[in-house]
N, C-alpha and C positions, 0 to 999 in steps of 0.2 A: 504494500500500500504506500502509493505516496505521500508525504507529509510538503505542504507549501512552507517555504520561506517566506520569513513574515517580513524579513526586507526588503521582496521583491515585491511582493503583494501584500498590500496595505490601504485600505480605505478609507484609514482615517489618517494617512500622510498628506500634508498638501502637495510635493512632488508628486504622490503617484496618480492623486485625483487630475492634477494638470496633463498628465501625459501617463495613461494604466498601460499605454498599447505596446511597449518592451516588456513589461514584466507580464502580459498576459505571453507573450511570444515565447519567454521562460515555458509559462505553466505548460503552453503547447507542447513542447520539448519533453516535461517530464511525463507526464501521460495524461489518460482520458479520461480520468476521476482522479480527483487530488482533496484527501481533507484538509480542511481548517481550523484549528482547534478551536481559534478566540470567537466565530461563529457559530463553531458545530455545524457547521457545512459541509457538504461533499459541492466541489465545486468541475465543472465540467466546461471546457476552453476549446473545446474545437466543436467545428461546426457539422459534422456528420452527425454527430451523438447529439446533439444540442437540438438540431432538428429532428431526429427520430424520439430525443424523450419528450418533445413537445406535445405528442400525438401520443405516450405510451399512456394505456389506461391504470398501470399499474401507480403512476404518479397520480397527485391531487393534487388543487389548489385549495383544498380543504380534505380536513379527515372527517369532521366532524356527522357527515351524512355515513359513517360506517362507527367511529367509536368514541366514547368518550374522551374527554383529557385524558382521564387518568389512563385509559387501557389504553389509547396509546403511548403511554411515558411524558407526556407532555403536562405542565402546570397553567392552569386556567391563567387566564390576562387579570390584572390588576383588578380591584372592582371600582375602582376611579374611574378608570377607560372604559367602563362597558359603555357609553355613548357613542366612542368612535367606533367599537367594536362593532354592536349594533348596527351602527350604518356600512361600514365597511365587508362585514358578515351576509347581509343581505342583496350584497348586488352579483351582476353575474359574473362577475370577473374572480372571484372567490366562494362562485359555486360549483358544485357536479350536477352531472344531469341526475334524476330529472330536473330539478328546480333549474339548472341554468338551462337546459334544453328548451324549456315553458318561456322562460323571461325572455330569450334572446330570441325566439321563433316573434314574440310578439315584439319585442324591438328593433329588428333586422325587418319588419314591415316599412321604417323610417329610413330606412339607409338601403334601398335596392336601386338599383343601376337610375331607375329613369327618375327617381326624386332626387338623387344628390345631383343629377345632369340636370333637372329641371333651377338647381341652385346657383351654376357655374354665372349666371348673368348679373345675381347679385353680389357672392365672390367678389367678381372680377370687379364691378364697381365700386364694391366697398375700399378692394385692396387699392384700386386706383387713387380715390380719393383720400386715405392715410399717405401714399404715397405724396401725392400732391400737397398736403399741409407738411409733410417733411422737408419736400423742397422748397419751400414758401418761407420757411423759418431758415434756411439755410444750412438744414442739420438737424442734428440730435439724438435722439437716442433710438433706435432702431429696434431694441426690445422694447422698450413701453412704449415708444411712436407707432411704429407697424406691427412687429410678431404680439404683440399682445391680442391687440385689440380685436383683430381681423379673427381670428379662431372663437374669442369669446362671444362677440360678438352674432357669429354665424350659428354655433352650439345654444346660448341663450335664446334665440329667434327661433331654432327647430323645436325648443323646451317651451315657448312660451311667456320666457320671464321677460316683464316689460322693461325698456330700456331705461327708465328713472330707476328701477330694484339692480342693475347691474353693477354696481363700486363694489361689492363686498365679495363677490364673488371669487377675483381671482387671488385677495388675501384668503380666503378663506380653501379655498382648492389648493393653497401654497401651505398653510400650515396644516391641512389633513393630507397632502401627499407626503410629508415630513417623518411620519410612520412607515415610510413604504423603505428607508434608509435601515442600512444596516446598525443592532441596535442605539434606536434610537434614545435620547438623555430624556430625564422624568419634563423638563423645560419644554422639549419639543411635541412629550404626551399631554401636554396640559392645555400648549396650544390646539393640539390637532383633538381633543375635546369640548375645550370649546368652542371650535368653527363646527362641529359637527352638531352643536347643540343648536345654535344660530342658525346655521344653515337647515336645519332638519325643520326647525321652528317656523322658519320661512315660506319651505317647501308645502308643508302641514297649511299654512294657510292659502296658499297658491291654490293647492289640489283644492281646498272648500271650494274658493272663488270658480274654479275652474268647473265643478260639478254644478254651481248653480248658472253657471255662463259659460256654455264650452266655448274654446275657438279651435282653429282650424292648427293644432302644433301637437305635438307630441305625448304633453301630459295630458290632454285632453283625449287622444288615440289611447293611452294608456287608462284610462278613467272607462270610458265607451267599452273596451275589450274587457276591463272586469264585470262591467255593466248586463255583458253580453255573456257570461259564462265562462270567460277564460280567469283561471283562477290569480288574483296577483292581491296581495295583503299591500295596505295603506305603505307599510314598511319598506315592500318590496318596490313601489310607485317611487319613494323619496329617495333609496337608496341607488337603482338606478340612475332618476336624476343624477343625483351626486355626483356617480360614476363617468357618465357622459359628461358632463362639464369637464371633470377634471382630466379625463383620458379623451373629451374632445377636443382641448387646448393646451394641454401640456407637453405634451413629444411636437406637437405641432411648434407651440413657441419655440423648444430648445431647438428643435431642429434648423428653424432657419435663423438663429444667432450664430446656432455652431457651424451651418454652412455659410454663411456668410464671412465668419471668423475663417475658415479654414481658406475662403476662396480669396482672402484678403491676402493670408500669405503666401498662396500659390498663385501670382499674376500671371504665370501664362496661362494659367487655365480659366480665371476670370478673361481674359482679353478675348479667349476664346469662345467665349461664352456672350460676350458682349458683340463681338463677330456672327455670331450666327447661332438669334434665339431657336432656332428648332434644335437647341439640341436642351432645354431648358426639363424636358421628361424626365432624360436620362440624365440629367444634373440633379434633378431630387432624387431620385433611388442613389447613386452614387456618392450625396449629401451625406443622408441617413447612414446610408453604410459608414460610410468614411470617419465621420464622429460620430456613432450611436448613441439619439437620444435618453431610451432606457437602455442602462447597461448590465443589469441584472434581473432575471424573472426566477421567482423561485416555488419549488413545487415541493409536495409530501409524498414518502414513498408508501401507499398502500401496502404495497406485497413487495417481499423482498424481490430486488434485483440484483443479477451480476454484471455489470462494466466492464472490460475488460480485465475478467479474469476476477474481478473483486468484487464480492456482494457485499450491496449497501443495502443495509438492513432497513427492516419496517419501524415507520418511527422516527427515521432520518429526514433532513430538509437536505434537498439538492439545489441548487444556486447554478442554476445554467448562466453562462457568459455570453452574453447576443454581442459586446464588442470587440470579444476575443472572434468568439464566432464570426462576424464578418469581418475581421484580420486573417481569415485561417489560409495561409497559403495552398492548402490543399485546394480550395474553390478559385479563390481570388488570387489570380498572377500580380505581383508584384502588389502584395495586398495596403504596402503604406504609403503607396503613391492615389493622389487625387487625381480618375481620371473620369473627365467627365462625360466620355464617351462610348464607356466599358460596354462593350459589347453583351456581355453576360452579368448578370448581377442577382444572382439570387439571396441578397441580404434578408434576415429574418429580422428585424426592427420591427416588422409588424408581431411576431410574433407566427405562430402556427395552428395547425389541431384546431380544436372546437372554443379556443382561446385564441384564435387570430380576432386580431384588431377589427371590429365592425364597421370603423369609422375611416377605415384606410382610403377606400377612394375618396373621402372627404377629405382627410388629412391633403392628399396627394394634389388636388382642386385648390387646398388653401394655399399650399404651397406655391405650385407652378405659378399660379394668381399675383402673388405679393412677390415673388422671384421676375416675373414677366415683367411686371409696372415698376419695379425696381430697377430693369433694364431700359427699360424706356421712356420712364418720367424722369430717373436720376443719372445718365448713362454715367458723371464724374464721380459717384460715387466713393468717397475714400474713408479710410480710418480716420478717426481723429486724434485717437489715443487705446494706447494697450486694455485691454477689457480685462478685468478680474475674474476668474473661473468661480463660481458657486462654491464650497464646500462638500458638497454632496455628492456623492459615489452613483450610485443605486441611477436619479433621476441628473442627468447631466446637462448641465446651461453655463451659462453667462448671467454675472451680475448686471449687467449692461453690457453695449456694444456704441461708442460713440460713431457718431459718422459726419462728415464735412461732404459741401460740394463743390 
């Protein structure tokens, strides 16, 4: 069994959070399952494995539809946290079927090919016009100027929530994704507590108003289908929400700070890019890849499995690596170069299995959207100044991203 060096891989170093992508290339080297002690992880770095445990039914993103804490060796959360748990427990992203199977059948009714196409006109409008007030002021900040606003914006509108209740949302999606970090300090469970209590509060009265006034959005589709005999509890209504807010605009932001960040320091491949927008598809998949948004998704092992040659027992958490995974030279030639023309690019950013991303061709629409109007409302686009990396491992961004024109 391999054991990881803790000086190579480190999550809570600020070197390794600035640049993880050498010391995952280590992990690759040593093999296909590597524990962790200070986590109690089994962690998995190449992208063969990573992709087939995605889909294995033997993992879970919960145990809890097969055993209790205690049978399975695990000690219940806090009873402070049961709030975030609460919310966080009930959406589908940390269920099994059936439940996630029921929730996702009726929320994948909102994200099918011809409604997130029937969106691309508002997208592309909206991204225009951030763009446009960015060039007007001469600059500025590009995470809270553009990559903010445009994903929240568009997720809020499909939810329903009117545009006056929109401020608190993206503190509030900032301090409950803060739990999603590897463990996180009792500071960070306090916060992400109390946006879940706010937010749920919120949501709770949205859903009344929504039942005595339907409109034509989301939670209202969600209200009608319980109405109508599809089972879904009050819980399951908010906790969803939730979900979609903060996984309809979170990899979304990071993602185009950090592609913009990456393409700032590779100028041939901006120049290139700025030469000839048709290549602007294969520059978001090649983004994604190149700094992965989420960089760790992590699963329960049901039933024991063997890894190469190693069985990682039931009771165990596996920590799949989506940024080693899309460095893995087995897939990807010359995998730490940014090329924005890569032929081939099967990055899992989205994820896979009955756990891929629902909201992918949205994300992908927000993206190109605010990447397109970014070529051609601001073509001088430039740095202003060096951008601060986050702190955070697990969900990876930019404290900002200055820009000039």
């Amino acid at each position: 069994m391999a054991v990881v060096d803790a000086l190579s891989f480190d999550p809570w170093e600020p070197a390794f959070v600035a640049d993880p992508y050498p010391a995952y290339a280590e992990l690759r080297e040593r093999g296909r399952v590597i524990y962790y002690e200070p986590t109690d992880q089994w962690l998995v770095p190449r992208h063969a494995d990573v992709s087939a445990l995605l889909r294995e039914r033997r993992l879970g993103r919960t145990y809890q539809h097969r055993f209790t804490h205690e049978d399975f060796g695990r000690t219940a959360p806090p009873v402070e946290q049961e709030p975030f748990h609460t919310l966080n427990d009930h959406g589908m992203l940390d269920l099994e079927p059936p439940d996630h199977t029921r929730i996702r059948r009726l929320v994948s009714k909102a994200f099918t090919p011809r409604t997130v196409e029937r969106l691309k006109p508002y997208v592309r409008r909206l991204a225009g016009e951030l763009v446009d007030r960015l060039v007007a002021a001469g600059g500025g900040d590009l995470l809270s100027d553009v990559a903010e606003p445009l994903p929240v914006a568009v997720i809020a509108e499909m939810l329903g929530i009117p545009e006056a209740d929109r401020a608190p949302l993206r503190p509030w999606s900032a301090d409950i994704c803060g739990m999603y970090e590897l463990s996180p300090s009792k500071e960070t469970a306090t916060k992400a507590v109390r946006a879940s209590v706010e937010f749920s509060g919120y949501l709770l009265e949205l859903i009344a108003a929504r039942r005595k006034e339907p409109g034509d959005d989301l939670i209202s589709g969600l209200i009608a289908a319980h109405d109508e005999g599809d089972r879904l509890t009050e819980q399951e209504m908010i906790s969803t929400a939730v979900l979609l807010l903060n996984a309809g605009h979170e990899a979304t932001v990071n993602a185009t700070v950090n592609g913009w960040w990456a393409l700032f320091r590779n100028p041939e491949q901006l120049a290139a890019l700025r030469a000839d927008h048709s290549l602007v598809p294969s520059a978001v998949e090649e983004l994604m890849r190149y700094d992965t948004p989420l960089q760790l998704f992590e699963r329960w092992v049901l039933d024991d499995i063997e890894i190469d040659g190693t069985t990682v027992p039931r009771g165990a958490e596996i920590a799949m690596l989506f940024g080693s995974a899309n460095h893995d030279p087995a897939v990807f030639a010359d995998p730490d170069r940014l090329d924005l023309g890569r032929p081939e690019n099967p990055h899992i950013s989205f994820s896979a299995g009955i756990h891929y991303c629902i909201g992918a061709p949205l994300a992908r629409i927000e993206l190109a959207a605010s990447m397109t109007a970014l070529l051609e409302r601001a073509p001088t686009l430039a740095l202003a100044a060096e951008p601060r990396r986050k702190p955070n491992f697990v969900i990876r961004g930019l404290e900002g991203l200055s820009v000039t024109l």
